[in-house]
N, C-alpha and C positions, 0 to 999 in steps of 0.2 A: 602079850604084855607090852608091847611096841607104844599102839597105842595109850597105854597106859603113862608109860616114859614118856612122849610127847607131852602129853597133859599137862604132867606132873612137871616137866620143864617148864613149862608157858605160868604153872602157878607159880613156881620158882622163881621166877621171871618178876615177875606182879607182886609177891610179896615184897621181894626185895628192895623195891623204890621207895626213895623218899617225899618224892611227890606225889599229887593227884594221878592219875591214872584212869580216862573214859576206858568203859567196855563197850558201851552201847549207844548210838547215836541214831536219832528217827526225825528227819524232816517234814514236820506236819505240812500237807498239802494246803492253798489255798481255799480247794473245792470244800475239804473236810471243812474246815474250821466254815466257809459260809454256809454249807449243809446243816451242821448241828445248831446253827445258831437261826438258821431261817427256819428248821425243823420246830425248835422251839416256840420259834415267832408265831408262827401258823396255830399250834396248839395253843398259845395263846389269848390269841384271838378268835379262834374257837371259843375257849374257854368262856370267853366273856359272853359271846354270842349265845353261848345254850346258856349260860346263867342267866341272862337277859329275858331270855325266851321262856325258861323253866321258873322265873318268878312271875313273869307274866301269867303263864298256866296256874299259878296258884292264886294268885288274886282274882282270876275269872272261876276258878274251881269252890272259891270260897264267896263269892257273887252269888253263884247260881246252886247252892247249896243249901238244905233247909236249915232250920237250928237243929234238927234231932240227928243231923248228917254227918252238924260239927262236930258234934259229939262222941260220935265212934270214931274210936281209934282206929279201926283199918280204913274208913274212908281216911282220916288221916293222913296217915303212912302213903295211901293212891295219891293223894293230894302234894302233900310234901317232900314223898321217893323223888321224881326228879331232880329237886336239891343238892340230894345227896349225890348225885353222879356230876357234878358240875366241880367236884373236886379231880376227878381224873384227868382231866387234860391239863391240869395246873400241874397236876402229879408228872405228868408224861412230859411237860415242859420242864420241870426242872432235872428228873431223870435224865434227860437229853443234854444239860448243861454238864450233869455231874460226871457223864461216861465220858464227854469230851475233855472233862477235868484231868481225868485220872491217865488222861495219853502220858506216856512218858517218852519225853523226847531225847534223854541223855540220863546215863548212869555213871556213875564215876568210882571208882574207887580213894577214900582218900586213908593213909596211914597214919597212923599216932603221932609220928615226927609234924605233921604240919599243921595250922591252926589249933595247935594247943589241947589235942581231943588225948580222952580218956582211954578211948579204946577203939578200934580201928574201924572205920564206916562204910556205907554207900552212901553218895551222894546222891538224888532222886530227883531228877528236873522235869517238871511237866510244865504247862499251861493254867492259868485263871482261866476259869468257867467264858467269860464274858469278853472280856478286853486280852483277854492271850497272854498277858505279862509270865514271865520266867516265876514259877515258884520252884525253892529249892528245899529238902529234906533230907535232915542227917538221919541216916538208918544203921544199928549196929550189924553188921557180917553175919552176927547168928538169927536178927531178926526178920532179915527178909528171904524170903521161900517162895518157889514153886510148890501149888500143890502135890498129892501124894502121886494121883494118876495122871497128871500132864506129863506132856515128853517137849520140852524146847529142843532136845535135838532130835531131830528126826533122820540126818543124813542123808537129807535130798537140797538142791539147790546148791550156789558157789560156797555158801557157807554152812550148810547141815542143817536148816534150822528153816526151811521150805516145808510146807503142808497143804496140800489142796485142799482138804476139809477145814482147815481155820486158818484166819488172818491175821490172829492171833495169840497170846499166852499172858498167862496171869500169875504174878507175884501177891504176896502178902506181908504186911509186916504181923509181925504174930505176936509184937510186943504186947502185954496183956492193958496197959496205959493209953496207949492207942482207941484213939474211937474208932467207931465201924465206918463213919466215912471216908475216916483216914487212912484203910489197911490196907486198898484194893490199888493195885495198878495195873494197866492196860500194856502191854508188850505189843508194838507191830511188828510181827516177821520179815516186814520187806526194809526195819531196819539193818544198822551196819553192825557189825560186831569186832571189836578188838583182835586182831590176827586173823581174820575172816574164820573164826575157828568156832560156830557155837557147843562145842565140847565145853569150851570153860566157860560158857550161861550155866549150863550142864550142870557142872561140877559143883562153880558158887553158890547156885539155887537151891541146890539139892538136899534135903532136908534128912539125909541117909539118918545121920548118927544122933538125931537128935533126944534119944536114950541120956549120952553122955552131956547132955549141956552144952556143946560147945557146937561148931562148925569145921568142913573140908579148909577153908579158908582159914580161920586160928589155928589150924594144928601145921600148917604151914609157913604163918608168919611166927612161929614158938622156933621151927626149925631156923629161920631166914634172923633171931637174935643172934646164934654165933654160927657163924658159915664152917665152922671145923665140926660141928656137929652133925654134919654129911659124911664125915669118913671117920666120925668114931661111935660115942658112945648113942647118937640116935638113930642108930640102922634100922632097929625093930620099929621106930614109931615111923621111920621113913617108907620103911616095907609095908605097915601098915594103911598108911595112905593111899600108896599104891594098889594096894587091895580096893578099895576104897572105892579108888578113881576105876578100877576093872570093874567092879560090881554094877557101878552107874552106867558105864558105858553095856557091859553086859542086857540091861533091864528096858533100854531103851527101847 
């Protein structure tokens, strides 16, 4: 249960601020950023290349073609099919743009008390596709999630959250308003984590109790309204938590 207390401190901790609050910081590399954007360039210009090439084939295919040739539909299809594959590397380019999109290079926590907000957020900083500009995303506490089978802590490396088999983890915003291009971000492992502790990625991602409506994170900052409510009448929801934070860490 040690473990569990720690946790449960560090959320303590984080709820209780009045200001923003980073978890998570990730310095996109130079290399990255001219990799996906030269990845893209290449496919490109592929792209144009076989489109080039695969109209060319159809104007000579339809040259040397009798009339009774043009007229079947499967020489057709022989004739015309290359066309159709002149959309995949356009596909593959933009693809290329939209994964570099979704890096997330800074997570923040921001509370009710500041910017006027309804109800208490993540902050969500990545990258523009193209030019790298800072875009930023308010996301509510209960909306964004690790999937069911991911593990962001793993408990290897200075901060828990090392994996040889992946370089990285992925969040969702699960708001049902949300588009599907907007749901997805990209987590790098060899980012920084708030107290070096990925236990509390852990914890906030975790999509335990989602039965109940709410999140580990809300049922935290309910207790963190009146601090006397540590030594009286919220012990059972406080023990509860606790349980909470055991079972996560438990399932890892």
């Amino acid at each position: 249960m040690a473990g569990a207390t720690g946790l449960f401190t560090l959320l303590d901790e984080l709820t209780s601020k009045k200001t923003s609050q980073w978890l998570y910081k990730y310095k996109m590399k130079p290399l990255l950023k001219a990799g996906s954007l030269g990845l893209s360039a290449v496919l490109v210009v592929y792209g144009i290349t076989f489109s080039d090439m695969a109209w060319f084939s159809v104007q000579k295919g339809r040259e040397l073609a009798t009339e009774e040739e043009t007229k079947d539909w499967k020489y057709l299809i022989k004739v015309y099919g290359p066309l159709g594959l002149t959309v995949l590397p356009f596909t593959l380019a933009l693809g290329t743009l939209w994964t570099f999109s979704r890096a997330v290079t800074k997570i923040e926590f921001v509370p009710i008390s500041q910017n006027g907000l309804t109800k208490p957020s993540f902050k969500v900083v990545r990258s523009s596709a193209i030019l790298g500009k800072p875009k930023e995303t308010l996301i509510g506490v209960s909306d964004l999630v690790k999937s069911k089978n991911a593990r962001i802590f793993t408990g290897k490396g200075a901060q828990g959250i090392e994996d040889k088999g992946t370089y990285c983890f992925y969040l969702t915003n699960k708001n049902k308003n949300v588009q599907f291009w907007d749901k997805h971000y990209i987590m790098a492992r060899s980012g920084e984590v708030w107290k070096s502790d990925g236990k509390i990625l852990e914890a906030l991602f975790n999509d335990n109790i989602k039965s109940e409506q709410t999140s580990l994170l809300n049922e935290m900052i309910k207790l963190n309204k009146d601090k006397q409510s540590f030594h009286s009448k919220s012990t059972k929801q406080k023990n509860m938590i606790k349980n909470i934070i055991l079972n996560t860490q438990q399932r890892k």
